[in-house]
N, C-alpha and C positions, 0 to 999 in steps of 0.2 A: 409048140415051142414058145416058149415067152425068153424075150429080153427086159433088163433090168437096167434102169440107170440110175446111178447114185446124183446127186448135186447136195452142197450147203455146208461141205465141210471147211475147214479153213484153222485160224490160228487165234486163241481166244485168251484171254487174262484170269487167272482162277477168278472163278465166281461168278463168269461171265455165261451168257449162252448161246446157244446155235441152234439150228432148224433143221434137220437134215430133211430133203424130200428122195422117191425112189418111183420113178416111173414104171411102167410095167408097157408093155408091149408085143404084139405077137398074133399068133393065131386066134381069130375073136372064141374058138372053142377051147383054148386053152385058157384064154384070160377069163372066161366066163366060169372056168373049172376053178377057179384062183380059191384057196383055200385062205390055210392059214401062209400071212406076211409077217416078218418081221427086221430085227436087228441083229447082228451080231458085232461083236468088236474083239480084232487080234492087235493086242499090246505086242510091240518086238519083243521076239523069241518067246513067246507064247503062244498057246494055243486059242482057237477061235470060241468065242464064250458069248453064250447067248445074255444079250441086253433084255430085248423083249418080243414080243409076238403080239399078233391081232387076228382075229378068225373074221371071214367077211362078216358075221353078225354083230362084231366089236367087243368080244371078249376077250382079253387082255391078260396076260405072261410080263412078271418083272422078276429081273433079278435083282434078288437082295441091296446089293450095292447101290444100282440105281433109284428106287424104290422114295416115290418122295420129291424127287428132283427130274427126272423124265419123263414124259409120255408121248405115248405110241400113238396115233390116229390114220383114219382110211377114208380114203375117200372113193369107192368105189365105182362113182361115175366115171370119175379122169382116172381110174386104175393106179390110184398112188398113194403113199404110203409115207405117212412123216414122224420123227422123233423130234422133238422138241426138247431141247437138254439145257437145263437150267441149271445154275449153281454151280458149275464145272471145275473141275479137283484136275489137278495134275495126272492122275490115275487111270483119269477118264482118256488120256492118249490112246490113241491109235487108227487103226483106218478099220472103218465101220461098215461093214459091207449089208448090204440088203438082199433078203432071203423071200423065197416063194414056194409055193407047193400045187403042185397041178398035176391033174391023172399020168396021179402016181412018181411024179419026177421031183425031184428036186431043181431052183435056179437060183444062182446066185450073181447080182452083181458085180464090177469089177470094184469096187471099194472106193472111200473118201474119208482122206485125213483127217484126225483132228488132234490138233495139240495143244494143249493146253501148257500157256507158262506160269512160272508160280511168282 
């Protein structure tokens, strides 16, 4: 079992940034299994759409949109997991949940807002 916690989201001015971190926690055989982590973000009334990814060797997944303005990083001592969002668009709204992959399971944390005003 791994648990997931978000922290770092909050309420920003376009063009402004945020930090997101995602702690991981759990069985130390699961967190040692910890694959690929990453982001995801569900805008209201939309569906959940991948931001980015990181493999514990630090290979890296963007989406287009973000691409330029975000990055993903791991920190695999402390089990966590940060996006760094720079430059941030109104677009960029919504709650950003953090994702994990371990024998075999998917986990997801409970999310953290972000809104961006324009």
């Amino acid at each position: 079992q791994v648990q997931l916690v978000e922290s770092g989201g909050g309420l920003v001015q376009t063009g402004g940034s945020l930090r997101l971190s995602c702690a991981a926690s759990g069985s130390i055989r699961s967190i040692n299994a910890m694959g690929v982590m990453g982001w995801y973000r569900q805008a209201p009334g939309k569906q959940r759409d991948l931001i980015a990814t990181i493999t514990s060797g630090g290979s890296t997944v963007y989406a287009d949109s973000v691409k330029g303005r975000f990055t993903i990083s791991r920190d695999n001592a402390k089990n966590t997991v940060y996006l760094q969002m720079n430059s941030l668009k109104p677009e960029d709204k919504g709650v950003y949940y953090c994702y994990s992959y371990a024998l075999g399971r998917a986990y997801w944390g409970q999310g953290t807002q972000v809104t961006v005003s324009s």
